[in-house]
N, C-alpha and C positions, 0 to 999 in steps of 0.2 A: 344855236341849239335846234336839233331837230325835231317835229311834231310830235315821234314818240317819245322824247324825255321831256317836254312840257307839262308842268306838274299842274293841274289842273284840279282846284280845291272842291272838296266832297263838302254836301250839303250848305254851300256861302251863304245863299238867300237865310235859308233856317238858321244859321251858327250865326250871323251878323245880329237877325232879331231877338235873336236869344241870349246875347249879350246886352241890349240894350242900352246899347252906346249912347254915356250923357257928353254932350259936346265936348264941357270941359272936365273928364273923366281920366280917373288912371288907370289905365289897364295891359295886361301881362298876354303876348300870345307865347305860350312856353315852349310850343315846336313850331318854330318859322316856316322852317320847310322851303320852300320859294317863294312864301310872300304873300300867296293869295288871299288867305284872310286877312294880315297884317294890312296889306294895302287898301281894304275895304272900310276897316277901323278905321286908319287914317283921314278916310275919304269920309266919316261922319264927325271925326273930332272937330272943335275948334281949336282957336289960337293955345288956348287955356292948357287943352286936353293933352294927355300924356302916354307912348306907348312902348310897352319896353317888352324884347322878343327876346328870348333864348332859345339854342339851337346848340349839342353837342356835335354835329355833322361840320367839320372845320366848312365844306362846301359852302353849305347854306350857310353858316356864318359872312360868307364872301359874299354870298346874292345880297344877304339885307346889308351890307357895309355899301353897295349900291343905290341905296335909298338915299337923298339926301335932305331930310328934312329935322329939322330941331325938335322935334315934336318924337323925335324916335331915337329909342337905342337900341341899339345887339351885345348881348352876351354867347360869349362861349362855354357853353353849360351846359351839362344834366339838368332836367326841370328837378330834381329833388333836390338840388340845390337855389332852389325858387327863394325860400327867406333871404339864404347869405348872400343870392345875386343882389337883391331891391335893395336888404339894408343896407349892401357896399352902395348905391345909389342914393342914399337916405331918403326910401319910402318902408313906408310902414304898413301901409293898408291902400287897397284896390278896389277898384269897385266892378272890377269881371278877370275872370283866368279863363285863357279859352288853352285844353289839350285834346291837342289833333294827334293821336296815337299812330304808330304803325310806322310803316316805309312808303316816304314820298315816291312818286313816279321818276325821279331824276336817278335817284340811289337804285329801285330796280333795272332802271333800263341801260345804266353804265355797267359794262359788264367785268370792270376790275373791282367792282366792290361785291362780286359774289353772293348779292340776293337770291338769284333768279337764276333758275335750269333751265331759260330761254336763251341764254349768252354762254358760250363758252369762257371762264376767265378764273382767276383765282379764289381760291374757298374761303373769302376774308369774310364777311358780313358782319363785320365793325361798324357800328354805327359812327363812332370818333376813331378814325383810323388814327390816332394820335396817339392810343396808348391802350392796353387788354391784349388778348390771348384770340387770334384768328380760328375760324370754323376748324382748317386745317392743322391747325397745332392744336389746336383740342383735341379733335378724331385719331391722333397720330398719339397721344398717351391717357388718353378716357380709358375704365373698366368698361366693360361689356356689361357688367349691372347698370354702372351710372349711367351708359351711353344709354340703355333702354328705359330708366327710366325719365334720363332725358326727352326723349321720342314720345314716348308714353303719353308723362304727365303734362308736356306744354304743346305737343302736337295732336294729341289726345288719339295718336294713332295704334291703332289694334294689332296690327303687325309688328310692335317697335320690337319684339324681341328675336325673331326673323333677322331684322334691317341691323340690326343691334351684333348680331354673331357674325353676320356677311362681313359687315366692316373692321369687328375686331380679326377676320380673318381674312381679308386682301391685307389687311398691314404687317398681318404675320406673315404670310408668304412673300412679303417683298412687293407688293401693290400699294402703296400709299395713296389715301384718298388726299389729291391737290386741288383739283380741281371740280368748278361743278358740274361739268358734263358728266365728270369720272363720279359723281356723286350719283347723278339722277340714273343713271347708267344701274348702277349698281343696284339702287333701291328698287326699279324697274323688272330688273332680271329678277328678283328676289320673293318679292310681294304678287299677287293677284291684279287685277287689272284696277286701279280705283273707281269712282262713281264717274258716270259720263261726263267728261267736260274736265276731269279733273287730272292733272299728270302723276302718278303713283308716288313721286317726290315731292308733291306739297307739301303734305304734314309734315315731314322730316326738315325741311328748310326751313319751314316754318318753326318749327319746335328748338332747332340750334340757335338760328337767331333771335328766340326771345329771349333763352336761356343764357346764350353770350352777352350780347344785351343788358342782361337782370332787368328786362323788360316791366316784370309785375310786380316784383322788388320796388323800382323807380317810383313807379304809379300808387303805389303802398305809400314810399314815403312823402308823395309829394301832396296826398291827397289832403293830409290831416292840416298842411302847410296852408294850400289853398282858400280851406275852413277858417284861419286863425290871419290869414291877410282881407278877406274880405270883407266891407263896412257891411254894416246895415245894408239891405236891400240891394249888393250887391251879389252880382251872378257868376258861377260855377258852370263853364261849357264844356265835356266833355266827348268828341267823338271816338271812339272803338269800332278795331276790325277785325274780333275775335272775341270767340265768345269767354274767354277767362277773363279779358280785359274787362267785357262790358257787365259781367257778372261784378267782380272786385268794385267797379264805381257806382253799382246800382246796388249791394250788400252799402257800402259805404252812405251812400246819402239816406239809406232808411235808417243806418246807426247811429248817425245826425239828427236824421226826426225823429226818430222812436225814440226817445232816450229810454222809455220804461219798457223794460226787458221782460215785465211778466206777462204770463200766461195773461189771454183777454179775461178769463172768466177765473182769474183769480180773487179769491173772497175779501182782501184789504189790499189798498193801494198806498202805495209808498205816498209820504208826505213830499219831504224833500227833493223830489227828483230833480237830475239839472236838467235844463232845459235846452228844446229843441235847439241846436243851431243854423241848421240847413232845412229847407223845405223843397222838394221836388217842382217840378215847374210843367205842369202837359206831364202826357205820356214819354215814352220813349219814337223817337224821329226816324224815319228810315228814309230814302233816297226813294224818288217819284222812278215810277218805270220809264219817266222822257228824260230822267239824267241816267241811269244805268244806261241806256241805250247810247246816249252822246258819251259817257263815261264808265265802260262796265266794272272801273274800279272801288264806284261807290255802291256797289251789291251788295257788301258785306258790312255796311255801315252805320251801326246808329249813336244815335246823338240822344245827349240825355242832361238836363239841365237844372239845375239848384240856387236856390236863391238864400244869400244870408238873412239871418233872422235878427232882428232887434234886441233880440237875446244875447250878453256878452257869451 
């Protein structure tokens, strides 16, 4: 494997403490990825301790079936299916979930899995290349409404109705977008120059593969699961690299604590309310300026952490 596909884990020191690995503890890392948190867990468990990793990416499945230790398992899975993986294990409850959101370093820098307008290769951006509908077969019969409001709302880009017509109109004339040169290409010629540093095909690449994906869908369903597997005083690790994502888990753990929805300065408070189940833990975590430099992948990253309450 060469230097640039070495997947090299965002925020480890802060995500490890933040789990609070009890020796003989159970704990879930829901996107493997390559390992690097996994293998840090490990390296604090004892004999006792328990860790079970999920990864929808067949690859990363393959990296942690390289581990060999009793103490660990791998599923091939969506994390939203986090309950039906553990119950098929007969666990019940955990006491930390750690979700490392986004696309590993391995999956962008292989260029047949068509993340990244750095590689020429096909417009797949499948996370399970296993089974769904590739970038390419999407773009080849999407509307021009949905395709822009795809663009739009998950890439949050201003030009998506511009980028949205170009493409409904190279596939009419016999141009099929295949590829993602032919993509970045296109979005390029199309759109204004983006912000410095930034390639005019971000947003759009970005926006197809969350949307392919069901990126925030996933993270929707997997969050409430999370909540309902962890014991008492067990932890909730969240990193995000986009801002829908880290909004959705930072809305979510205040809807956990806050349970009471009224106004502050409403005049009677509900008797009944249920009670908190999640408590936030510190602020939200961002990536020191001496790792975005070793790592400029962790720029965009924060880490946001939740602790089960005593409260069923």
């Amino acid at each position: 494997m060469s230097a640039s596909s070495q997947h090299i884990p965002v925020l480890l020191k802060e995500t490890i403490a933040a789990l609070n690995v009890r020796p003989e503890g159970m704990y879930v890392d829901a996107t493997f990825g390559r390992g690097g948190h996994s293998r840090e867990i490990l390296a604090r468990l004892g004999r006792g301790g328990r860790l079970i990793a999920l990864d929808r990416d067949k690859a990363a499945v393959a990296a942690a079936s390289a581990i060999s230790d009793p103490r660990f398992t791998v599923a091939h899975s969506a994390f939203s299916d986090i309950g039906a993986v553990l119950a098929g294990f007969g666990v019940t409850h955990v006491d930390g979930v750690l979700l490392d959101l986004g696309v590993s370093s391995p999956q962008i820098d292989e260029a047949a899995r068509g993340f990244s307008f750095r590689f020429d290769g096909p417009l797949d951006m499948r996370m399970d290349q296993s089974r769904g509908q590739t970038a390419a077969e999407f773009l080849q019969e999407v509307s021009e409404q949905q395709l822009r409001e795809v663009i739009k709302g998950y890439g949050e880009e201003r030009f998506a109705k511009q980028i949205a017509r170009a493409i409904v109109a190279a596939r009419t004339e016999g141009r099929p977008i295949a590829t993602t040169r032919q993509l970045a290409a296109l979005v390029a010629s199309t759109i204004p120059k983006a912000e410095p540093g930034q390639d005019p095909a971000t947003r759009t690449f970005q926006a197809l593969r969350i949307f392919l994906n069901q990126e925030l869908e996933e993270l929707s369903l997997t969050l409430p699961q999370c909540a309902d597997l962890l014991v008492p005083g067990g932890r909730l690790v969240v990193i995000s690299f986009h801002s829908l994502e880290d909004r959705l888990v930072k809305r979510f753990i205040r809807s956990q604590q806050d349970r009471d929805n009224l106004p502050a300065n409403f005049p009677v408070r509900a008797v009944d309310l249920p009670p908190s189940r999640l408590v936030a833990v510190g602020r939200a975590i961002r990536a020191s300026a001496q790792e975005i430099s070793a790592n400029p992948r962790a720029r965009s990253a924060v880490l946001r952490v939740a602790e089960r309450t005593v409260a069923a």
